[in-house]
LOGU-854712 format. One record per residue (C-alpha): residue in one letter; x negated, y negated, z negated. Coordinates in Angstrom, 1 decimal, padded with zeros to 4 digits. Each point is the difference from the previous one (the first is absolute). Layout:
N
ATOM rest   east  north     up
ATOM    a      X      Y      Z
...
END
This chain:
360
ATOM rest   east  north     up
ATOM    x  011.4 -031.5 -004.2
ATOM    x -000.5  002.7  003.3
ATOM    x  001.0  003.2 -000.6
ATOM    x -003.7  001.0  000.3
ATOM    x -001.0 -002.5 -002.1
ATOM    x  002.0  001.3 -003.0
ATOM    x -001.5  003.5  000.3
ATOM    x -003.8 -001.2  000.4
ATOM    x  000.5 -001.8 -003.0
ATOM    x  001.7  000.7 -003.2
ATOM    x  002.5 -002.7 -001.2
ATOM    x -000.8 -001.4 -003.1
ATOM    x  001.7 -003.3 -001.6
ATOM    x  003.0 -001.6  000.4
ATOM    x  002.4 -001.9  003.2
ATOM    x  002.2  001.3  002.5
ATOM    x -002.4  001.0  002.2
ATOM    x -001.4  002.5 -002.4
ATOM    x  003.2  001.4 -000.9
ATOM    x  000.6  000.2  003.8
ATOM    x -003.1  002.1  000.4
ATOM    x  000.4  001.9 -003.2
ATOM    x  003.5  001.3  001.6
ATOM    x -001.7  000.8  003.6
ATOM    x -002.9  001.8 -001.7
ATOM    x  002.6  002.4 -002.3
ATOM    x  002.2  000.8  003.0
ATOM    x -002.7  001.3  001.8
ATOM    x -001.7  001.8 -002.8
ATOM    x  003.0  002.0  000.2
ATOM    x  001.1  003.2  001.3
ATOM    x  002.1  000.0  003.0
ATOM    x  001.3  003.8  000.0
ATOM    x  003.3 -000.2  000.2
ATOM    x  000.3  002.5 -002.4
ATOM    x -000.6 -002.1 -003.1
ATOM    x  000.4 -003.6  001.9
ATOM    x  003.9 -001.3 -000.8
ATOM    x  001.9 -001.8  002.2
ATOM    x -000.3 -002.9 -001.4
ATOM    x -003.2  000.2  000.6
ATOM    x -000.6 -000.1  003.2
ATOM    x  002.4 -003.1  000.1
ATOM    x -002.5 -001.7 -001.8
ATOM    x -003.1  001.5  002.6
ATOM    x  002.5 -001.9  002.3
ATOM    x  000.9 -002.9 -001.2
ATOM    x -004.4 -000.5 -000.6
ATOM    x -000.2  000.6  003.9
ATOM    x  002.6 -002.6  000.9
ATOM    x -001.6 -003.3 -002.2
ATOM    x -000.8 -002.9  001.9
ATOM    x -004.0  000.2 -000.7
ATOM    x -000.1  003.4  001.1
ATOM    x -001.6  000.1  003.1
ATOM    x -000.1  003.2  002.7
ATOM    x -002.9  000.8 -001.0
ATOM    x  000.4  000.4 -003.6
ATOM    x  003.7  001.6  000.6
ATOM    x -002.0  002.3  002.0
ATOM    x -002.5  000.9 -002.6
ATOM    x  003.1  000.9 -002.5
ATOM    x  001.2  002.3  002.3
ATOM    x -003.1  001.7  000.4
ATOM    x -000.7 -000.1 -003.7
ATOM    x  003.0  001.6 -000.5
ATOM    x  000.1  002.7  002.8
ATOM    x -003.3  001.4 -001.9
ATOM    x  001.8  002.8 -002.1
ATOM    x  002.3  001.3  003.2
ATOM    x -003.1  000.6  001.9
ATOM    x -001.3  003.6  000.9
ATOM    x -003.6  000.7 -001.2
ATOM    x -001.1 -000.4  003.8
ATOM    x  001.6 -003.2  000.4
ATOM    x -001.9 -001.1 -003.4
ATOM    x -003.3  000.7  001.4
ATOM    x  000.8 -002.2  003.1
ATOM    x  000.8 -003.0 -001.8
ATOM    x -003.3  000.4 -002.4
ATOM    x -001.6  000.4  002.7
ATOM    x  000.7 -002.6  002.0
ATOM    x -000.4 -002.8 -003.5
ATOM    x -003.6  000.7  000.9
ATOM    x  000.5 -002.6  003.2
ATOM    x  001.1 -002.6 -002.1
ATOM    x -001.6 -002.9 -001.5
ATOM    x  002.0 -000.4 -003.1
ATOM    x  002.3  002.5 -001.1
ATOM    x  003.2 -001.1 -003.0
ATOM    x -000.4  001.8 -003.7
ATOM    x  003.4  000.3  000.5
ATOM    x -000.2  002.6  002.8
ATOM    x -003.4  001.7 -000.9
ATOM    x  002.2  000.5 -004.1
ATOM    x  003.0  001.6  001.6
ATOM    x -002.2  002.4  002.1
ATOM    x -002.3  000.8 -003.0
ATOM    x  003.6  001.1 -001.7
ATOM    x  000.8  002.0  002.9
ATOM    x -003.4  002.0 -000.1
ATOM    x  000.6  000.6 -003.1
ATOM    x  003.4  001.6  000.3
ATOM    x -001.5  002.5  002.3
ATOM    x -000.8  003.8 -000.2
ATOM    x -003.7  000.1 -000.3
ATOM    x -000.6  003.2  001.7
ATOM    x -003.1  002.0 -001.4
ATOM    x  000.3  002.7  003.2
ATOM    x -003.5  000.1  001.3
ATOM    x  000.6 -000.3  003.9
ATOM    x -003.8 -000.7  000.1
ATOM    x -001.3  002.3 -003.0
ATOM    x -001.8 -001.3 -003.1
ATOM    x -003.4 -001.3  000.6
ATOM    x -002.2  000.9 -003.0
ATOM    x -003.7 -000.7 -001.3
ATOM    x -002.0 -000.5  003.0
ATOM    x -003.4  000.5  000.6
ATOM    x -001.1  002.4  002.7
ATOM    x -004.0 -000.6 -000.9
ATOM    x -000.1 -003.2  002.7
ATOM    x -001.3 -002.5 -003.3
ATOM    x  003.3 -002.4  001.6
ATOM    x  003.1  000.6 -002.5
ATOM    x  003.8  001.1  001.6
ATOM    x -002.8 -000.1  003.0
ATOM    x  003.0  002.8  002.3
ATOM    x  003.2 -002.5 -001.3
ATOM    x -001.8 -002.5  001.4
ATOM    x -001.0  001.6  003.6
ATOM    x -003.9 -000.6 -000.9
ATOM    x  000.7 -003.8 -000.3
ATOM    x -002.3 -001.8 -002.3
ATOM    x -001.5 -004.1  000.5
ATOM    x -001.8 -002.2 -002.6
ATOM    x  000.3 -002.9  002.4
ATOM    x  003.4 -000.6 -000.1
ATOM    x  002.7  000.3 -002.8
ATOM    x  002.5  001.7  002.2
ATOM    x -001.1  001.7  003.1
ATOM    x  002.4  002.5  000.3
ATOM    x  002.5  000.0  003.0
ATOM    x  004.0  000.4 -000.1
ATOM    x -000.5  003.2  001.7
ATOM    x -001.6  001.8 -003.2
ATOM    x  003.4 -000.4 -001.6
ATOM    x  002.3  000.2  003.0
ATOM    x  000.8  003.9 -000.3
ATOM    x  000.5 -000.5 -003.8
ATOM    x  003.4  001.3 -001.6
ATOM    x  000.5  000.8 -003.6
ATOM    x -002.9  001.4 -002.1
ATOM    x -001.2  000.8 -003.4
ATOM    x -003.8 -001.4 -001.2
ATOM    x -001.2  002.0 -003.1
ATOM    x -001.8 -003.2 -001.5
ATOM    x -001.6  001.7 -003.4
ATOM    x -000.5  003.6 -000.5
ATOM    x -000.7  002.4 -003.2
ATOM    x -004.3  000.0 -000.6
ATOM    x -000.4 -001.9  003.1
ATOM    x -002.9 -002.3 -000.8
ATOM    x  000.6 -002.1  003.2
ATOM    x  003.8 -000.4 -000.2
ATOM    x  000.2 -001.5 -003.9
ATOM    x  001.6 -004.0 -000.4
ATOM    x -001.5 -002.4 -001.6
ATOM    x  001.9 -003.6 -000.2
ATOM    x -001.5 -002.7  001.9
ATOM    x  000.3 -002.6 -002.6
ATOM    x  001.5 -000.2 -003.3
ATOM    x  001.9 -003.3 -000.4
ATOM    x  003.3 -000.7  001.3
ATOM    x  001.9 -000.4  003.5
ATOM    x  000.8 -003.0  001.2
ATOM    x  001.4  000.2  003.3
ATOM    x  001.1  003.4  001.6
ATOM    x  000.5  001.6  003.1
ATOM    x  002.4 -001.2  002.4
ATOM    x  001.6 -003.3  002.0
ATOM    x -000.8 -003.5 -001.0
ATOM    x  000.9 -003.0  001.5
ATOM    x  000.8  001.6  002.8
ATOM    x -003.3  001.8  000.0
ATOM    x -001.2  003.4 -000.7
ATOM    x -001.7  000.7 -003.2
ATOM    x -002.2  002.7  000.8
ATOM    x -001.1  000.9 -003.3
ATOM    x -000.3 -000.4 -003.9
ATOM    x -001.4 -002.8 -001.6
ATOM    x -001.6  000.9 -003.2
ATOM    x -001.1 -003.2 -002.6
ATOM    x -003.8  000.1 -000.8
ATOM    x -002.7 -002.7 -000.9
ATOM    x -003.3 -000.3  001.9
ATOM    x -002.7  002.7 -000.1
ATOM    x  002.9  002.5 -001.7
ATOM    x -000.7  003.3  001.4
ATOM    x  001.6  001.9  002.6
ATOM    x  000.0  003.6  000.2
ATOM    x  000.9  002.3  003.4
ATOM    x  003.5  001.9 -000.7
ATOM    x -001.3  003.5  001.4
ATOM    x -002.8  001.4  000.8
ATOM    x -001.5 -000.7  003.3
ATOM    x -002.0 -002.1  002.7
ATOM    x -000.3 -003.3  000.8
ATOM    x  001.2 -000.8  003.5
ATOM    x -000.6 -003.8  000.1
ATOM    x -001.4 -002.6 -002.8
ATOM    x -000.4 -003.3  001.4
ATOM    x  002.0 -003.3  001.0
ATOM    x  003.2  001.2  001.2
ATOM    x  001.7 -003.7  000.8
ATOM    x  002.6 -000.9 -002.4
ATOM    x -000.6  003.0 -001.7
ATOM    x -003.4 -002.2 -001.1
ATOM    x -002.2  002.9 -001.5
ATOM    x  001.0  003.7  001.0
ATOM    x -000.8  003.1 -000.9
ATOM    x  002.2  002.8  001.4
ATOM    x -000.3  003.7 -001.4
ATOM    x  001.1  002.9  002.4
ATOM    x  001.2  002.8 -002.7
ATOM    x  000.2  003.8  000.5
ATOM    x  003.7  000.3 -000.3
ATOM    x  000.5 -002.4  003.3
ATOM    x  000.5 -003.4 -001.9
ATOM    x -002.1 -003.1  000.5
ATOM    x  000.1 -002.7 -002.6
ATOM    x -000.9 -003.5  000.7
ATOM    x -001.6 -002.2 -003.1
ATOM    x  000.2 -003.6  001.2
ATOM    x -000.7 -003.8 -001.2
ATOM    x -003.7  002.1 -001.7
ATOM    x -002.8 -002.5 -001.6
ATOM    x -003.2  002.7  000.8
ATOM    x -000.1  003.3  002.0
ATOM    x -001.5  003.0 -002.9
ATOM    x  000.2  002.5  003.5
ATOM    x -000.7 -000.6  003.5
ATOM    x  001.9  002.1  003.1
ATOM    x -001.4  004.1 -000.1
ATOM    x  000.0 -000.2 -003.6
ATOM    x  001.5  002.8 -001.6
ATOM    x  002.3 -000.6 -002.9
ATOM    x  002.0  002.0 -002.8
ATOM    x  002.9 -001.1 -001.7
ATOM    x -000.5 -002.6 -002.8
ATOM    x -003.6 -001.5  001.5
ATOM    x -000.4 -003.9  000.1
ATOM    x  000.2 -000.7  003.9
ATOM    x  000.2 -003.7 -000.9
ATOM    x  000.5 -003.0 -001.9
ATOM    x  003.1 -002.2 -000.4
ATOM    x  000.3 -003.4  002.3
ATOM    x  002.6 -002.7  001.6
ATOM    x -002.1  000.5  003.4
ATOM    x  001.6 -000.5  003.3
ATOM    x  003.7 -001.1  000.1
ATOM    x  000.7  000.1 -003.8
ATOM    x  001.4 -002.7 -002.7
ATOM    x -001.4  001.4 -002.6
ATOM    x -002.3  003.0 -001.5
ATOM    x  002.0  003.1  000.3
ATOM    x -000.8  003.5  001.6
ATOM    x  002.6  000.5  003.8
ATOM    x  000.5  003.9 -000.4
ATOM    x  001.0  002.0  003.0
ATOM    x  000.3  003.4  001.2
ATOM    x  000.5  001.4  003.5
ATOM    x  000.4  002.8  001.4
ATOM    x -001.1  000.0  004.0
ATOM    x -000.4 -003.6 -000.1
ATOM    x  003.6 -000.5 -001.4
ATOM    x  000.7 -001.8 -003.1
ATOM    x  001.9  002.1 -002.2
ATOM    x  001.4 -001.2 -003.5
ATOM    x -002.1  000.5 -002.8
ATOM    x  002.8 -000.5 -002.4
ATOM    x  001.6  003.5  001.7
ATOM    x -003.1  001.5 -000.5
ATOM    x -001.3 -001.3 -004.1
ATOM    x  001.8 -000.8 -002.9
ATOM    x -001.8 -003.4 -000.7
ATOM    x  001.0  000.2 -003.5
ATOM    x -001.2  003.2 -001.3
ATOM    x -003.1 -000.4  002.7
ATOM    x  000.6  003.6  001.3
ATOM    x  001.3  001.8  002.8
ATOM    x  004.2  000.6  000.4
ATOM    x -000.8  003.0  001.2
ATOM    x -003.1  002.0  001.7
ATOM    x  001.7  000.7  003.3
ATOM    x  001.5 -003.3  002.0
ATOM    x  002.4  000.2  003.5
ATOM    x -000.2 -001.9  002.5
ATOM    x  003.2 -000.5  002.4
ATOM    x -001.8 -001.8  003.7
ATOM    x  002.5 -002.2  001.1
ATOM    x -001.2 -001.6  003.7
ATOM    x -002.4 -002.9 -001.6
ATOM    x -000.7  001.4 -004.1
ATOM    x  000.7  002.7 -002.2
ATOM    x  002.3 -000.1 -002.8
ATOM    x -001.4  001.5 -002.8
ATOM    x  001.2  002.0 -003.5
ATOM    x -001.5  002.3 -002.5
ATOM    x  001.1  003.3  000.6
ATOM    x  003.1  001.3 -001.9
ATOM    x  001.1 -003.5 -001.1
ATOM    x  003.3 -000.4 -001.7
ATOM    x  002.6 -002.2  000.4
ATOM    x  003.1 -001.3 -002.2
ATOM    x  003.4 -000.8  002.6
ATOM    x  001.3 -003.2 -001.6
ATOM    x  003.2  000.4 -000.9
ATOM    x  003.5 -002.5 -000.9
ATOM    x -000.9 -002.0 -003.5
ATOM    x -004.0  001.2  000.3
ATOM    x -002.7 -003.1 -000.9
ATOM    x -003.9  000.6 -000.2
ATOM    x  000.0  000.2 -004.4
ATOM    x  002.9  002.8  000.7
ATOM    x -002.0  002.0  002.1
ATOM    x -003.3 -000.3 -002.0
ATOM    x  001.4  001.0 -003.0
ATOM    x  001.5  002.9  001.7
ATOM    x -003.2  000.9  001.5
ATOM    x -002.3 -000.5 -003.0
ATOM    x -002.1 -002.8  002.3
ATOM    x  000.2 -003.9 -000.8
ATOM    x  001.3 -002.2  002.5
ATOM    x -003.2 -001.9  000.8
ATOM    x -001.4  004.0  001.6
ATOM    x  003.0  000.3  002.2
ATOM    x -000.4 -003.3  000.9
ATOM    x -003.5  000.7  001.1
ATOM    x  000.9  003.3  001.7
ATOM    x  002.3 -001.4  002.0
ATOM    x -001.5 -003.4  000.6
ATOM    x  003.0 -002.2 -001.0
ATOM    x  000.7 -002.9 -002.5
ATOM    x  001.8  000.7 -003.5
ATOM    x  003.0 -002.6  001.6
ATOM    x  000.4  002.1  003.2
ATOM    x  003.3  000.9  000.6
ATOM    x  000.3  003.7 -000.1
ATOM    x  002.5  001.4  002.9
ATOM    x  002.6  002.9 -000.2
ATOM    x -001.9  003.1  001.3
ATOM    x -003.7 -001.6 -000.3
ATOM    x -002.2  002.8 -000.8
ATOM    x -002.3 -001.3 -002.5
ATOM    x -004.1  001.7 -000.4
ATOM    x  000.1  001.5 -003.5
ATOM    x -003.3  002.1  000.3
ATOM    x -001.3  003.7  001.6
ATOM    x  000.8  003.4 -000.6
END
């Protein structure tokens, strides 16, 4: 089996191959810091490199792979950068940088300032974040330059007896893909189950910026809100708004579908920010179908923004920790920091991992 191979897929049965790929995919799922890797270790990262079926190439994804957590943040934001140039990108590399993110400081100084309710009486919502930009002919007209100067900021997504900043869940049923890589593809969004004609209501308050055929998207209705955010409801049966309608939280802006490029009924859920996908999953706790928290950051890196409520918390894991430890300890259930974090219950948790646990 390639080394590629084995991270794209998950091994499953029996044979030597699969045990051969079960051992590639662990190694890698490691931490390299040499910290907390032992010596033996690394003989083992070795001895991996130096099998007959490995080819250069695959000995020189390893190495990359497991460079990721010696990197400087700078460095980091190169190589992410320059996955977007690629056809097909490994699990097994797109995994090990998610861990690294995660390890990181996320810095809530507000180089750019914290961008609050907007409307400054235009009728276009967030109309100054956006430099006056509005279309409702084309799902995403907005140029690389509106985000360019873009460092670290604070959005104030809900605020106290604000009629236009209260959230309403788009659907209520349950997620069934999330936000992220898959199959060496970017998953822009969150799939949420639903059944034909089941209603779908706009998150915030707002105005429609586009309803209409948007490609794969099928049926599209796109909501510009207040705070800045724009959510995308794709895969729709029937419009209930058309572009210029004004919206408020909760409203029916249309019914559920498998239009466009779509297996089955289900609602594609995004949210951007300046065109940019952003992780819903960062931004809503899916479960509870509310908010983490009313204020979100985003950190621009060259391409994206990485994205966190504000005042999140994080456990450091620690020598003999396991996820049912670290709920108990926490009063939370391992199935929430699972979802937090967006891992699996059989990930292998690292020395020094920090671990979402909630907000301040």
């Amino acid at each position: 089996m390639a080394f590629s191979s084995a991270y794209a897929i998950p091994p499953s049965g029996g044979g030597n191959d699969t045990a051969k790929a079960m051992v590639v995919y662990n190694l890698d799922d490691l931490s390299l810091d040499t910290e907390h890797v032992s010596e033996s270790f690394n003989h083992l990262l070795d001895s991996v490199q130096h099998l007959d079926h490995i080819d250069e190439d695959t000995s020189h994804l390893i190495s990359v792979v497991a460079s990721i957590h010696k990197k400087t943040e700078e460095e980091l934001i190169v190589l992410i950068d320059s996955l977007f140039t690629l056809d097909e990108i490994p699990y097994a590399l797109i995994n090990e940088i998610n861990y690294r993110i995660a390890e990181e400081e996320f810095h809530t100084d507000n180089d750019d300032g914290i961008f609050r309710i907007d409307d400054d009486g235009s009728g276009i919502p967030a109309n100054s974040i956006y430099g006056g930009s509005w279309s409702q002919g084309s799902t995403n007209p907005y140029s690389r330059k509106l985000s360019a100067m873009d460092s670290t900021m604070s959005i104030i997504l809900t605020e106290a007896n604000g009629s236009r900043t209260n959230y309403y869940h788009p659907v209520d049923n349950v997620v069934t893909s999330r936000f992220g890589w898959r199959d060496g593809r970017n998953h822009n969004g969150y799939d949420i189950d639903l059944e034909v004609w089941d209603p779908v209501h706009s998150a915030f308050s707002g105005k429609v910026r586009f309803a209409g055929w948007g490609g794969g998207f099928g049926r599209l209705v796109i909501v510009r809100h207040y705070n800045g955010l724009e959510t995308y409801y794709a895969h729709l049966h029937r419009y209930k708004v058309e572009a210029g309608d004004d919206v408020v939280a909760g409203q029916i802006i249309g019914l559920g579908g498998s239009s466009g490029h779509s297996t089955g009924s289900h609602l594609h859920f995004e949210m951007r920010f300046k065109g940019i996908p952003l992780d819903p999953g960062q931004i809503i706790n899916f479960k509870e179908q509310a908010l983490h928290n009313d204020t979100i950051v985003l950190k621009k890196t060259r391409w994206s923004y990485a994205v966190h409520p504000f005042g999140a918390k994080y456990h450091v894991v620690e020598k003999g920790d396991y996820l049912h430890r670290i709920a108990n300890q926490y009063g939370l259930s391992v199935e929430s920091i699972c979802e937090l974090n967006g891992i699996r219950r059989n990930d292998y948790l690292r020395l020094g991992q920090k671990l979402r646990i909630g907000t301040q």
